[in-house]
N, C-alpha and C positions, 0 to 999 in steps of 0.2 A: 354221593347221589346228586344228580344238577334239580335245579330248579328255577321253575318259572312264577313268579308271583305277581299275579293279578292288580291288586289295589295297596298302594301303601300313599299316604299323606305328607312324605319327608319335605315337599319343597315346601310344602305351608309354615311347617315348622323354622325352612330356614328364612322366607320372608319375615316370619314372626321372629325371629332372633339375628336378623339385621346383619351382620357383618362377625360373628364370633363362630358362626357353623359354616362347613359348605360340603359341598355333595360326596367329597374324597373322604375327608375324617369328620366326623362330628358324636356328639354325645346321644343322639336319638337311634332309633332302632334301626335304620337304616343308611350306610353309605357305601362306596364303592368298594373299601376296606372290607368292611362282614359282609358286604355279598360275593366276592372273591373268595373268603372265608365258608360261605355257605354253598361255593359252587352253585354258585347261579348262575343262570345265564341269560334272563334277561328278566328287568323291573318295569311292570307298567307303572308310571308318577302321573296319580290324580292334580289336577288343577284343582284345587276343592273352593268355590266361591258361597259365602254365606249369604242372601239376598236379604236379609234384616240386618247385616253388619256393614259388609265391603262397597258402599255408593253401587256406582254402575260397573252392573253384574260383567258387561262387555271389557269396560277399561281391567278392572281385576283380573280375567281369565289374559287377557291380555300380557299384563305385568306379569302375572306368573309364567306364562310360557316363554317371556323376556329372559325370566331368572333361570329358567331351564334350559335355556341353551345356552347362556353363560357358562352356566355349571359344565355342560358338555363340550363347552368350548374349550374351558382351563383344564381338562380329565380326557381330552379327547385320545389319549395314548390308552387310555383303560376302557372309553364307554362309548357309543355311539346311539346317534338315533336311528331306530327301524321303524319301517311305516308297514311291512310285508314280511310276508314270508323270504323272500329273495335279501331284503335288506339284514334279516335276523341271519342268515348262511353268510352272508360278505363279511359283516361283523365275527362269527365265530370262527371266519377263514383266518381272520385279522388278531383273534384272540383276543378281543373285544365285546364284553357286558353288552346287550341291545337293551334300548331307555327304547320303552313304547310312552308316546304322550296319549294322556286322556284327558276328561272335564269331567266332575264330577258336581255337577249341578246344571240342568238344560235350557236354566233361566237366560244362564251366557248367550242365550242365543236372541232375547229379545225379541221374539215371535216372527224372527225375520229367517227365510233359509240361504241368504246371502252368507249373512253370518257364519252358519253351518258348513257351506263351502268353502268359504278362506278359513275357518278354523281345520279343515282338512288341507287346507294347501300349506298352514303352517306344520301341518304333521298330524295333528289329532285322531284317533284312530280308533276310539271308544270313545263313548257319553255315556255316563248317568242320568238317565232322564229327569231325575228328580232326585233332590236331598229333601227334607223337612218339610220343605214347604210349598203351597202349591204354586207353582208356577206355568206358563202357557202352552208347554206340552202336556201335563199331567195331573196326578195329584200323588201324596206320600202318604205311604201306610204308615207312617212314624203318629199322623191325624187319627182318630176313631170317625170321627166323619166325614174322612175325603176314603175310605177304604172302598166302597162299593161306587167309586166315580170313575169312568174311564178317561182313556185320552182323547183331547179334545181334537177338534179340525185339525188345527196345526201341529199338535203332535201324532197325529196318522201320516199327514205328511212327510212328518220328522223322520217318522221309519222306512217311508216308499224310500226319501231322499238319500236315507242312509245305506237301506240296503243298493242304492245303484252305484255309488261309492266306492262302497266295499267298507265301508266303518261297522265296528261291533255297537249293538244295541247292548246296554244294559241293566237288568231290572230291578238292582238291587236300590232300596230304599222306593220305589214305586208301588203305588194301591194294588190291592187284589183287582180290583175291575182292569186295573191300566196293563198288569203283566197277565190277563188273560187277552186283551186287544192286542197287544204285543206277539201273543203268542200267535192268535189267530191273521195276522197283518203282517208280520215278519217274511220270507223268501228264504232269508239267510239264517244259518243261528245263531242264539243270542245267548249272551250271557246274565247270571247274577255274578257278579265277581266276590262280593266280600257278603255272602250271605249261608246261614246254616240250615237245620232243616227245623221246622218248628214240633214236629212229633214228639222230638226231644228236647227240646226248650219253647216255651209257647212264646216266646218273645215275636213282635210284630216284624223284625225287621228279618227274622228266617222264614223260611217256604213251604207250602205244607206237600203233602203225597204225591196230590196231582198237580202241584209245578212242581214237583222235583221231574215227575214223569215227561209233564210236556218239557222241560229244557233237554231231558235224553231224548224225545222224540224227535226235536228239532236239530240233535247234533252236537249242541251248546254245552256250557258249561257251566258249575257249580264252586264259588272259591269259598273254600272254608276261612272262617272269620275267627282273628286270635282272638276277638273282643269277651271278655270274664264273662258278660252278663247278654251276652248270646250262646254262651256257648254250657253254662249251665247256673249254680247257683255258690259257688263255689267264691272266696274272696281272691282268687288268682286267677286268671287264665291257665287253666292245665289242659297239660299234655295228654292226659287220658280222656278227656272230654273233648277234645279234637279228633279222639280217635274215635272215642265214642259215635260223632256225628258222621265220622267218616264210616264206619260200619253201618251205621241208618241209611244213609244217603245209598253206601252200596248196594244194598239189600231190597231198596224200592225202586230206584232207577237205573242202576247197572254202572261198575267200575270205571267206562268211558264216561260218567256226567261229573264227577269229581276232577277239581285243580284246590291248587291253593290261591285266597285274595288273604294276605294275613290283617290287610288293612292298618300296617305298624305306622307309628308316627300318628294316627285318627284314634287310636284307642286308650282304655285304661291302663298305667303302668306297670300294673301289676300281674306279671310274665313269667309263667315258668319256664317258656322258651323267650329267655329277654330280646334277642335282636338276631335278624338276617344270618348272621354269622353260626345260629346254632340250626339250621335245619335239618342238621343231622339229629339232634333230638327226636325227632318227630319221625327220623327214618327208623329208628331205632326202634320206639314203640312201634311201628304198623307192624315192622319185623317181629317183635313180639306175639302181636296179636294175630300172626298168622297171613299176614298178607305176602302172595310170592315178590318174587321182585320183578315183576312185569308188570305188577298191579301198581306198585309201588312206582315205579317209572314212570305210568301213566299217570297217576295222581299229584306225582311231583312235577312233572313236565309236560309228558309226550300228548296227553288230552288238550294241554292249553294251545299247545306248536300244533296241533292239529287244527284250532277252531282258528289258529293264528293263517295255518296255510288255506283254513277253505271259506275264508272273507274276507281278510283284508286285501285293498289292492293299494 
């Protein structure tokens, strides 16, 4: 079964470990090796910038996007970058993994939509509005009291900007108020990439009924999130509890609002499905629990390559 995954954290991990990993073989949950393995066929790699850690938020998204086409540079026999639907077909003509670049933090942007734009001429093709903390598009539900804040001036413009683009919105880790302005201001759909449903875990950073609903109404998409302690209560990230969310999520919003973000290399260790390379796992259970194999297509791919072909340009 192929697969498309939304949000995983690998290049932070190899910044973070200097010169002993790199994007072909390494020891974290993700590289071109287990995604081969996992029949994948293409990984969006979050830029992930911490704005309490990393100096200026700008220089960091920077460097990382540095490291990322390094990486694509010395694997380019295996992986390429896609910015479109068109780029992800040339790549698979090629037999060639497509690397979507994202940000997953909207600080990078420094209140400026210059910025926005040459991080799309460097390839960028998702944002995360927001991680943790508030920054000048948004605020994060991760806060108990930034939850009922929406987005401000220049994050409405964030999304006019994005949607003329063609870049995907995304609302994971964003306030209740901000992915209702999101929803309401959007043109294009948008996605949560690495978010579950909270019916079945009340956790802040999953979605409750009516955004599951509004992202199926807008076309968008839902990536289920490997993280233990979204996904139930359990001290591993299990396979049944993935399915779990994926049967909620079906059952409220309808089979096309499901993809996968497994969010691997950003989460806890502790994996019954350990890395890329096993997404057969996970084929296996839906098969179990009843889903045909068109559903299962869609959930593993053809939903994401859909939102991929009707926004990006």
């Amino acid at each position: 079964m192929n697969c498309i995954d939304l949000h995983c954290d690998t290049i932070l991990r190899l910044m973070e470990e200097g010169e002993t990993g790199n994007l072909y073989h390494n020891s974290f949950n993700v590289d071109i090796q287990k995604l081969q393995q996992g029949k994948a066929q293409a990984q969006f790699f979050a830029m992930f910038v911490d704005l309490q850690k990393d100096g200026d938020p700008l220089l960091r998204a920077q460097a990382m996007i540095d490291r990322f086409y390094q990486e694509l540079e010395t694997n380019d026999r295996h992986m390429a970058i896609a910015r479109n639907y068109n780029d992800f077909l040339q790549n698979k003509k090629a037999g060639k993994l497509s690397a979507f670049l994202t940000i997953e933090e909207g600080g990078v942007l420094k209140g400026d939509l210059a910025n926005l734009r040459n991080f799309y001429r460097l390839g960028v093709r998702l944002i995360t509005l927001t991680w943790n903390y508030p920054n000048e598009i948004g605020y994060p539900n991760a806060l108990t009291e930034c939850r009922n804040k929406g987005l401000t001036p220049f994050g409405k413009e964030v999304i006019e900007e994005m949607n003329r683009l063609g870049m995907l919105i995304d609302v994971s880790h964003l306030s209740n108020q901000g992915f209702y302005d999101v929803a309401d201001l959007s043109k294009s759909p948008f996605v949560a990439s690495h978010s579950n449903a909270w019916s079945v875990t009340a956790h802040c950073r999953n979605l409750t009924d009516d955004m599951l609903k509004l992202v199926a109404a807008k076309g968008g998409v839902v990536g289920i999130n490997f993280e233990k302690s979204f996904l139930g209560n359990a001290p591993i990230s299990r396979i049944e509890d993935m399915v779990c969310h994926i049967k909620y999520i079906y059952n409220v919003g309808g089979c096309d609002v499901l993809a996968i973000g497994s969010d691997f290399d950003g989460i806890s260790p502790e994996l019954e499905l350990a890395h890329a390379g096993q997404m057969e796992k996970l084929v296996t259970a839906l098969e179990a629990s009843g889903f045909h194999q068109d559903e299962i297509e869609k959930i593993c791919w053809k939903n994401a390559l859909r939102v991929i072909k009707d926004t990006l340009r």
